[in-house]
DOBA-830470 format. One line per 4 residues: number of its first residue (from 0); their letters; for each residue x, z, y of N, C-alpha, C, O. Coordinates in steps of 0.2 Angstrom, whole numbers. Layout:
! DOBA-830470
NUM	A	X:Z:Y:X:Z:Y:X:Z:Y:X:Z:Y ~ ...
//
This chain:
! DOBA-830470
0	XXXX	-40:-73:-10:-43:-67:-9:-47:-67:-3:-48:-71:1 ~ -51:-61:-3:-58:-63:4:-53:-59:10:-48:-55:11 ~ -57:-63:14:-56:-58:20:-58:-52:23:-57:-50:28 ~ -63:-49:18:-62:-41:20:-57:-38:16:-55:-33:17
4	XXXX	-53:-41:10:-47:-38:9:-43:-38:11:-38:-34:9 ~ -42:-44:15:-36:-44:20:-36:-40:25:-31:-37:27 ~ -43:-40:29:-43:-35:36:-43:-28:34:-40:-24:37 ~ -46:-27:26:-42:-19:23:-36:-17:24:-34:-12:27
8	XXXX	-32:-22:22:-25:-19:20:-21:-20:29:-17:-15:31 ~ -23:-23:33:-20:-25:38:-22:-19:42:-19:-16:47 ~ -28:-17:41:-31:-10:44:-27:-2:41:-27:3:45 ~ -25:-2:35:-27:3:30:-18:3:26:-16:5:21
12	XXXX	-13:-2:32:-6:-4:27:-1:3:26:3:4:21 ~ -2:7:32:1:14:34:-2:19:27:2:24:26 ~ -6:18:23:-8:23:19:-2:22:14:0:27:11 ~ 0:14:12:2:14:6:10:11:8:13:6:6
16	XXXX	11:15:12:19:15:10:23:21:12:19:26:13 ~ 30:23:12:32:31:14:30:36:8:31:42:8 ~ 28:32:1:26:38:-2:34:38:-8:39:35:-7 ~ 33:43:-13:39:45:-15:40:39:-19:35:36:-22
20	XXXX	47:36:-20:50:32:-24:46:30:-31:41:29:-27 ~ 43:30:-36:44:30:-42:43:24:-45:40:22:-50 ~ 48:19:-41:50:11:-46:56:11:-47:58:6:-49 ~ 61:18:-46:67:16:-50:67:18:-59:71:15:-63
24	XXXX	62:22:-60:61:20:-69:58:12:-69:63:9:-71 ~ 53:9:-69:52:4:-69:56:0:-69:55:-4:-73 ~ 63:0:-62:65:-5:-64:70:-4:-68:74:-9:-70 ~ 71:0:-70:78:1:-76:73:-3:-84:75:-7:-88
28	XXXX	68:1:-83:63:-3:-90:63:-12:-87:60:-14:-91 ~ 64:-15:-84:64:-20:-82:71:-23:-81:71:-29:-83 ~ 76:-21:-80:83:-23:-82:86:-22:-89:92:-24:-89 ~ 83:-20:-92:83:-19:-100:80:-28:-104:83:-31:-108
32	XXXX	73:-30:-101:70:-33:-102:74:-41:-103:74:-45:-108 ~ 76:-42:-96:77:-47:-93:86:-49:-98:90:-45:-101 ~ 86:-57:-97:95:-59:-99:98:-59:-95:98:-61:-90 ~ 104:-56:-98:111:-54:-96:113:-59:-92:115:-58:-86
36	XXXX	114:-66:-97:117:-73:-96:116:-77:-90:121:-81:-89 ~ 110:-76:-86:109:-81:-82:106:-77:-76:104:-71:-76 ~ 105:-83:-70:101:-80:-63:95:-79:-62:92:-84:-61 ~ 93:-74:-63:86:-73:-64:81:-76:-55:83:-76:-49
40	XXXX	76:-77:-60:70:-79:-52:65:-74:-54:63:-74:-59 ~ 63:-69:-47:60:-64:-49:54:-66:-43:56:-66:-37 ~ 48:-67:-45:40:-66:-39:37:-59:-38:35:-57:-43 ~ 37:-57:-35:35:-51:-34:26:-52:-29:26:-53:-23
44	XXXX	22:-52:-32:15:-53:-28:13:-46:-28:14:-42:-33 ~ 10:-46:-21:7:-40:-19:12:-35:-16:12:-29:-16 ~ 16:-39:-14:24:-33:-13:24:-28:-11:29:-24:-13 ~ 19:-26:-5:18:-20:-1:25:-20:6:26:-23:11
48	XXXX	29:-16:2:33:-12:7:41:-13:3:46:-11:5 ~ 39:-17:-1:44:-20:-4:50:-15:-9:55:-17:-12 ~ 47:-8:-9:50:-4:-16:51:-7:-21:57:-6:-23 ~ 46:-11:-26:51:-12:-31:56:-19:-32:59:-20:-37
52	XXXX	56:-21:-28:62:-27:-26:68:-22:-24:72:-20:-29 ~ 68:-20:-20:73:-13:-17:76:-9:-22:82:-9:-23 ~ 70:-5:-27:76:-4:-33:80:-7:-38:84:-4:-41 ~ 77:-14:-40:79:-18:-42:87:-18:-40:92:-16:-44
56	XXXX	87:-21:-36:94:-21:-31:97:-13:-33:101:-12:-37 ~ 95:-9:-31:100:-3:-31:101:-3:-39:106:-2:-42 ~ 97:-5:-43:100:-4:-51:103:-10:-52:102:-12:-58 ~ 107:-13:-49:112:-19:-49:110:-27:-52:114:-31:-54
60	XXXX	101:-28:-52:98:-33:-54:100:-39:-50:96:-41:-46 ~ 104:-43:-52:104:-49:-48:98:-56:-48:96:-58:-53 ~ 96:-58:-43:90:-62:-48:88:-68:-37:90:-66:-31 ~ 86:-74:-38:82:-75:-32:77:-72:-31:72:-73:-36
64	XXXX	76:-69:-27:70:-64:-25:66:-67:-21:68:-68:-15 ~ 61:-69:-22:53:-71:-19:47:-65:-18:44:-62:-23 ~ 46:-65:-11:39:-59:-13:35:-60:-10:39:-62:-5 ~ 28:-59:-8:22:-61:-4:18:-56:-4:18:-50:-7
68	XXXX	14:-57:0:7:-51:3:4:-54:7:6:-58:11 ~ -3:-53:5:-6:-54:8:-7:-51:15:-12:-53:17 ~ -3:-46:19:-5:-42:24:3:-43:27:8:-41:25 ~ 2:-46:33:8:-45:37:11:-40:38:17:-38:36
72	XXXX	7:-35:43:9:-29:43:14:-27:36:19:-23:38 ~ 12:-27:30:15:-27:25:20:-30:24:25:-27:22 ~ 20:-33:25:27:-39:27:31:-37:30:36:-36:27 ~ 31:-35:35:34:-32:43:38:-23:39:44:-21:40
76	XXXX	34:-20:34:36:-15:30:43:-15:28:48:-13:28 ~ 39:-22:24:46:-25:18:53:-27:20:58:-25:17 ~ 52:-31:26:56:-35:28:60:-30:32:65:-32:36 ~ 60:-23:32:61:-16:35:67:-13:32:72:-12:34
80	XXXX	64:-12:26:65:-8:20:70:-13:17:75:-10:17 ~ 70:-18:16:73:-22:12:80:-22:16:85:-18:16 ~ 78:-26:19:83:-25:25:90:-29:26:95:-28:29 ~ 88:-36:21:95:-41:17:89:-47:17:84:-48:20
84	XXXX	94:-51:14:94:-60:15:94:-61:8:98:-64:5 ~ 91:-58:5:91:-58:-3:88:-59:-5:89:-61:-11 ~ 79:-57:-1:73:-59:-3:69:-65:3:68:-64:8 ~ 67:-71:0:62:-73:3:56:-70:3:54:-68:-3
88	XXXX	53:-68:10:46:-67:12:40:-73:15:40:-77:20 ~ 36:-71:10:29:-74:11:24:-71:12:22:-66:9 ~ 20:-74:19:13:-71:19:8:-77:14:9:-83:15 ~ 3:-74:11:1:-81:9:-6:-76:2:-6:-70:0
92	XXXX	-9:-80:1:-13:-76:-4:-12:-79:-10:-10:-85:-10 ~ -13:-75:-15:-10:-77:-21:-13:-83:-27:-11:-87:-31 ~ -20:-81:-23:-24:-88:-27:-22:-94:-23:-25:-99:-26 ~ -19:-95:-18:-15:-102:-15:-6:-100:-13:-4:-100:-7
96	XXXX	-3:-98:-18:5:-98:-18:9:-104:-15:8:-110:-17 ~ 13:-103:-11:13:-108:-5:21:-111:-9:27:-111:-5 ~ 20:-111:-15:27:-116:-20:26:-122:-23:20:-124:-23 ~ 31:-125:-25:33:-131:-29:29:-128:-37:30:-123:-40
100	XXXX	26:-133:-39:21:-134:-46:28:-133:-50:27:-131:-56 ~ 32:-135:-49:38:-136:-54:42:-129:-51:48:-129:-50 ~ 40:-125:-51:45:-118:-47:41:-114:-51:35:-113:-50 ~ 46:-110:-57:44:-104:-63:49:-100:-62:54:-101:-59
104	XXXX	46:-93:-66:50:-88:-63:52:-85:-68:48:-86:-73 ~ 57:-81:-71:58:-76:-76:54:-71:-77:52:-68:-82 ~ 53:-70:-70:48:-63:-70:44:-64:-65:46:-66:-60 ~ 38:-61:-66:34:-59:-60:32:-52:-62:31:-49:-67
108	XXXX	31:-51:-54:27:-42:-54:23:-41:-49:24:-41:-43 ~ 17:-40:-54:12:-39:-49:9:-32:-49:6:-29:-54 ~ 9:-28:-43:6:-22:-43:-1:-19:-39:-1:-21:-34 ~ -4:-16:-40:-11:-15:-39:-15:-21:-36:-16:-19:-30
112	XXXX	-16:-24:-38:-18:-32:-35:-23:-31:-38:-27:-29:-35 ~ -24:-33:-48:-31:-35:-50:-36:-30:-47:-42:-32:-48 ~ -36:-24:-44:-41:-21:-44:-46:-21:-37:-52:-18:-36 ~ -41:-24:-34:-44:-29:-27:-46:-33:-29:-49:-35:-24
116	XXXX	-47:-37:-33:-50:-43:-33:-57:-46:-34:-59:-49:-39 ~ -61:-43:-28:-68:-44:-29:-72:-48:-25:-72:-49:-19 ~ -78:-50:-31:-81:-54:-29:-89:-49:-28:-90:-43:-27 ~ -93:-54:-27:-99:-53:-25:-104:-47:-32:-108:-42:-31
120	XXXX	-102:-47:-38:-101:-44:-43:-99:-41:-47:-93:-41:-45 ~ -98:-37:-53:-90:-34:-56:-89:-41:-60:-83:-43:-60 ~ -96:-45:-63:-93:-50:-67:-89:-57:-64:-85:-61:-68 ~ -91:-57:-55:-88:-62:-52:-80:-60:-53:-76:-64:-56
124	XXXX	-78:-53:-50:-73:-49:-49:-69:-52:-55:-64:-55:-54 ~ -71:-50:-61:-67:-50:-67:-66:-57:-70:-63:-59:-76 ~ -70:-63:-65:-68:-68:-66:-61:-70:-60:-58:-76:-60 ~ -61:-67:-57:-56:-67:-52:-49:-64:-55:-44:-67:-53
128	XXXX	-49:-58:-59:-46:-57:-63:-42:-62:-68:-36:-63:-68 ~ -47:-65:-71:-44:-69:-77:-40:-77:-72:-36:-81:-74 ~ -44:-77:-68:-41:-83:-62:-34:-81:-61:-29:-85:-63 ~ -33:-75:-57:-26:-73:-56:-21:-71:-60:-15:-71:-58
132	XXXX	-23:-69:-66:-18:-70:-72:-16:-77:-75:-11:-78:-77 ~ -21:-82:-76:-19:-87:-75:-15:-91:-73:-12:-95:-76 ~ -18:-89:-64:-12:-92:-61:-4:-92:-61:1:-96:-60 ~ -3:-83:-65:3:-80:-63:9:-82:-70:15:-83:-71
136	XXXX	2:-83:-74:5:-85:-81:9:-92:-80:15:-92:-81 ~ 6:-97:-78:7:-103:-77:14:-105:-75:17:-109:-78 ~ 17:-100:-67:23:-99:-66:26:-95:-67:29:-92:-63 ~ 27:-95:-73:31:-92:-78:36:-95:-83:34:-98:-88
140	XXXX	41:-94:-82:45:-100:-85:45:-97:-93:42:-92:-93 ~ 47:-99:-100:47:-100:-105:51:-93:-110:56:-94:-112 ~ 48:-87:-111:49:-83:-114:51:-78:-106:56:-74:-105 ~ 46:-80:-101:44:-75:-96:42:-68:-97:41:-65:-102
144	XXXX	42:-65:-91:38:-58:-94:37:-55:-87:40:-52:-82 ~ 29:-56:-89:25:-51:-84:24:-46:-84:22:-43:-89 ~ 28:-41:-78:24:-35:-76:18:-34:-73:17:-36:-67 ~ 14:-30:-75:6:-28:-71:8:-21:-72:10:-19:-77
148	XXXX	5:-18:-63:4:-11:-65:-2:-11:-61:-5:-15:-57 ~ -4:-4:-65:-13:-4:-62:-13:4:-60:-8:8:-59 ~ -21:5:-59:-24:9:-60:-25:9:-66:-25:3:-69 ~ -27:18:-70:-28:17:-76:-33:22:-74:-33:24:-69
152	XXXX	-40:24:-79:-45:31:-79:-49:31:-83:-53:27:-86 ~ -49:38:-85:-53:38:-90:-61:43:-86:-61:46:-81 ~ -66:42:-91:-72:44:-88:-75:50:-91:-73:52:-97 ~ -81:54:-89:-83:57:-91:-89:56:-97:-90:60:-101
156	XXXX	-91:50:-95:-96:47:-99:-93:42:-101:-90:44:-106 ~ -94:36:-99:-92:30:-102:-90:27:-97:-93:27:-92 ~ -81:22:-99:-79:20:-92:-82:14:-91:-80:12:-85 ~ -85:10:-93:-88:4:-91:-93:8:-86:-93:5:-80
160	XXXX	-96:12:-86:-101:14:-83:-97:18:-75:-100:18:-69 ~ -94:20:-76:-87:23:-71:-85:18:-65:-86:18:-59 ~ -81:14:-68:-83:8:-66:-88:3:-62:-86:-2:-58 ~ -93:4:-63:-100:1:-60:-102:5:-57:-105:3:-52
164	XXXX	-102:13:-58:-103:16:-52:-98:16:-46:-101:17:-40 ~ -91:16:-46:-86:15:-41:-87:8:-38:-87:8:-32 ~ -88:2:-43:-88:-4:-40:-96:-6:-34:-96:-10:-29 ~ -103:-2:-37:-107:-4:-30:-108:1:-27:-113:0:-24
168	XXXX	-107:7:-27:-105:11:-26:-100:11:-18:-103:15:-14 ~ -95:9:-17:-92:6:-13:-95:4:-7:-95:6:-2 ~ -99:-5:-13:-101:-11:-10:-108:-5:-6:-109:-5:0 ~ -111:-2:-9:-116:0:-3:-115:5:0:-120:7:3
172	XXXX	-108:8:2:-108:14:5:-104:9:13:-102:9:19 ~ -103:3:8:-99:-3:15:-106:-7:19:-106:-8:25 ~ -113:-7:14:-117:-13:17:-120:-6:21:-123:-8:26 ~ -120:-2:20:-124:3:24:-121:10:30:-124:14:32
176	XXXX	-114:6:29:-109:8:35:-111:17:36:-113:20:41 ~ -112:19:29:-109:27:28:-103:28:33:-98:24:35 ~ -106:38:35:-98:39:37:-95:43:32:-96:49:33 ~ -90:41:26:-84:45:23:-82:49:26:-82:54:23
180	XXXX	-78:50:34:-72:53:37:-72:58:34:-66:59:33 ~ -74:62:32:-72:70:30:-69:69:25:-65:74:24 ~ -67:61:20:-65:63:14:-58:56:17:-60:51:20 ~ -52:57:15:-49:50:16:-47:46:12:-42:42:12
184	XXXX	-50:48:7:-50:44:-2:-57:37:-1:-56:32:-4 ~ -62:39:2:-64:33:4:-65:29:11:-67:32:16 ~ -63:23:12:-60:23:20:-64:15:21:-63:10:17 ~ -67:14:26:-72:8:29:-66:3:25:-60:2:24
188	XXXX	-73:1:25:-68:-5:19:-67:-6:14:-68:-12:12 ~ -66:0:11:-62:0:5:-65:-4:-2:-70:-1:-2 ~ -65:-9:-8:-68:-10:-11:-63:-9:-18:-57:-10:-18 ~ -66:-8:-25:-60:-9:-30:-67:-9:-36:-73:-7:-37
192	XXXX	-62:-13:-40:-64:-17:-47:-61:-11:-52:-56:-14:-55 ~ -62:-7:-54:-57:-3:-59:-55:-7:-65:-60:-10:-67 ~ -51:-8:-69:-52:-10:-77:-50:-5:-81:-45:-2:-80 ~ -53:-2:-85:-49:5:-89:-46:3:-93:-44:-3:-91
196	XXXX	-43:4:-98:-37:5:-101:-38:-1:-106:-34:-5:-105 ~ -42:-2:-111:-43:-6:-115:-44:-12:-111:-42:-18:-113 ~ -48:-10:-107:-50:-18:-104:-46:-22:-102:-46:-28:-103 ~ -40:-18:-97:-34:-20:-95:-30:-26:-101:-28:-32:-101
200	XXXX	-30:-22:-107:-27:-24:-112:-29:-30:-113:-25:-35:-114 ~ -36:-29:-115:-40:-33:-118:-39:-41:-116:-39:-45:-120 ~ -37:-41:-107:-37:-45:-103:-29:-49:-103:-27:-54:-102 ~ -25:-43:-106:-16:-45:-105:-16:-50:-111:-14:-56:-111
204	XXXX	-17:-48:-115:-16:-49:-121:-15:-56:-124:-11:-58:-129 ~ -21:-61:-119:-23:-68:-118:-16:-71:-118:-15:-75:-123 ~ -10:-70:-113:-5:-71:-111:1:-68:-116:6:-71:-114 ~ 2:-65:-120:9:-61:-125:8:-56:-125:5:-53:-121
208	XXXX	10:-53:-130:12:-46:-132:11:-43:-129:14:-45:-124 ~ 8:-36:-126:10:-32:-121:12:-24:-125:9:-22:-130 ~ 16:-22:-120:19:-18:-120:19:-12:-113:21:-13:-108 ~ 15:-6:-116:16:-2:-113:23:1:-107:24:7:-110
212	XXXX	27:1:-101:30:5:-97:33:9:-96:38:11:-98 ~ 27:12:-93:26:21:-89:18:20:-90:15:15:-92 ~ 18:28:-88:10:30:-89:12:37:-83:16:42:-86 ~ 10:37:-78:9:42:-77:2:45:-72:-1:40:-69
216	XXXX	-1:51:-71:-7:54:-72:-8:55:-64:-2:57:-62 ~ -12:55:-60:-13:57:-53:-17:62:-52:-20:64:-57 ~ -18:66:-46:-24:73:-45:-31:67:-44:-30:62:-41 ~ -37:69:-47:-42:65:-45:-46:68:-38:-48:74:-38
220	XXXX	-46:64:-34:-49:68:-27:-57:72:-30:-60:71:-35 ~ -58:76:-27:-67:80:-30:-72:73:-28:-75:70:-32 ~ -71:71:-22:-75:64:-21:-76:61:-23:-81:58:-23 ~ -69:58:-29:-70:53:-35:-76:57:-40:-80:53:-44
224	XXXX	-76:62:-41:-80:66:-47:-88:62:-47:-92:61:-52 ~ -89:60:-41:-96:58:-40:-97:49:-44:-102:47:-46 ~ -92:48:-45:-92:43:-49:-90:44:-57:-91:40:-62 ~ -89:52:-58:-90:52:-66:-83:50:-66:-82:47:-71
228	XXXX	-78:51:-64:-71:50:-64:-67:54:-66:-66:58:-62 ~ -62:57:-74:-62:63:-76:-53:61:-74:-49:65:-72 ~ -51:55:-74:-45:55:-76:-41:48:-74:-41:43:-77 ~ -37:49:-68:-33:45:-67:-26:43:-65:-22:47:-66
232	XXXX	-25:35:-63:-16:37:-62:-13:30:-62:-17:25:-62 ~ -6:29:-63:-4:22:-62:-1:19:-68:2:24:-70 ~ 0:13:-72:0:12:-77:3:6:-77:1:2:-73 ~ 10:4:-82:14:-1:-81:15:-5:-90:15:-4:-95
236	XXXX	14:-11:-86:13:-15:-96:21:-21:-94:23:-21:-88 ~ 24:-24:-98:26:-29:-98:21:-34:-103:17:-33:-107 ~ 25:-40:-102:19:-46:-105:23:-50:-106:23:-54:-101 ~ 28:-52:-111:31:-58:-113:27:-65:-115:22:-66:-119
240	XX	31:-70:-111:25:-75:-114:26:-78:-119:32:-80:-122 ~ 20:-79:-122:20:-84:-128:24:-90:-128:24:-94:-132
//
């Protein structure tokens, strides 16, 4: 990942944590998934503040728990929150995961990551996309099952077009060191790759079945509206592998 994503989140790691619970559905939809019979090894990329590892444990999930971020300060969250010898922590970026080639997981869960992952274009980005899914697939042990949650939006026009407005949109409100401060939905720094709903899919699907989670809806700030944004919120797939 680049390093103005890294100095985002190490800047900006206070926004995204402290907010209300909502991975204990998730994780009960995810203890449902998993086998009974054996010890589960669970990766958690992009861990943040380390809630969904934490509910996991409170819904009585036993598993080796591995989790990483890119963002120390995020680290320093988790390792807060968590608050046990249950999870190893990793700082390290996801496109160089700092394990054994022969170390697979039952489960991975990756949460709002793809939509950080940007390159100098959408098209770079979205090959960044398939790079990271790749990667995740790979360490995956054998009838695995990936969770990804995202952002989800739908548009007023066209969300490819939504999309390309938010993604340089961004990119030039950054190269030309605008001041946002009146709004705190856009914040120096900030960069995102949206995928909408199909595309997300379109992209899972390479990897196994997927299967819808949760779906739930957010307020859209008025500031997003300039990008044509009618509808948004957070969105959870499982992905059994092939």
């Amino acid at each position: 990942m680049s390093k103005d994503v890294k100095s985002f989140f190490e800047s900006h790691f206070h926004r995204y944590v402290d907010k209300p619970d909502f991975y204990s559905l998730i994780a009960r939809e995810v203890k449902n998934l998993v086998v009974r019979d054996k010890q589960l090894s669970l990766l958690d990329v992009g861990c943040g503040d380390g809630r969904f590892i934490k509910a996991l444990i409170k819904e009585g999930v036993s598993a080796n728990y591995v989790a990483m971020d890119l963002s120390f300060n995020m680290l320093l969250n988790a390792a807060t929150n968590l608050n046990c010898k249950e999870v190893q922590l990793f700082l390290a970026d996801a496109f160089k995961l700092p394990l054994k080639d022969s170390l697979e997981f039952d489960v991975i869960h990756v949460d709002s990551v793809l939509h950080h992952l940007i390159g100098r274009t959408r098209g770079k980005s979205m090959k960044l996309v398939e790079k990271m899914l790749n990667i995740l697939n790979a360490k995956l042990s054998a009838n695995g099952v990936l969770i990804v949650e995202e952002v989800y939006y739908s548009s007023y026009l066209i969300p490819t077009i939504t999309s390309f407005l938010v993604f340089y949109g961004l990119k030039l409100i950054n190269f030309f060191r605008l001041d946002f401060s009146f709004t705190k939905e856009i914040r120096p720094g900030l960069e995102v790759n949206f995928l909408h709903e199909k595309q997300l899919i379109k992209n899972l699907e390479h990897y196994g079945s997927v299967v819808l989670l949760h779906k739930e809806a957010a307020r859209v700030p008025r500031t997003y509206q300039i990008f044509l944004l009618k509808e948004s919120g957070h969105i959870t797939y499982s992905i059994r592998k092939k």
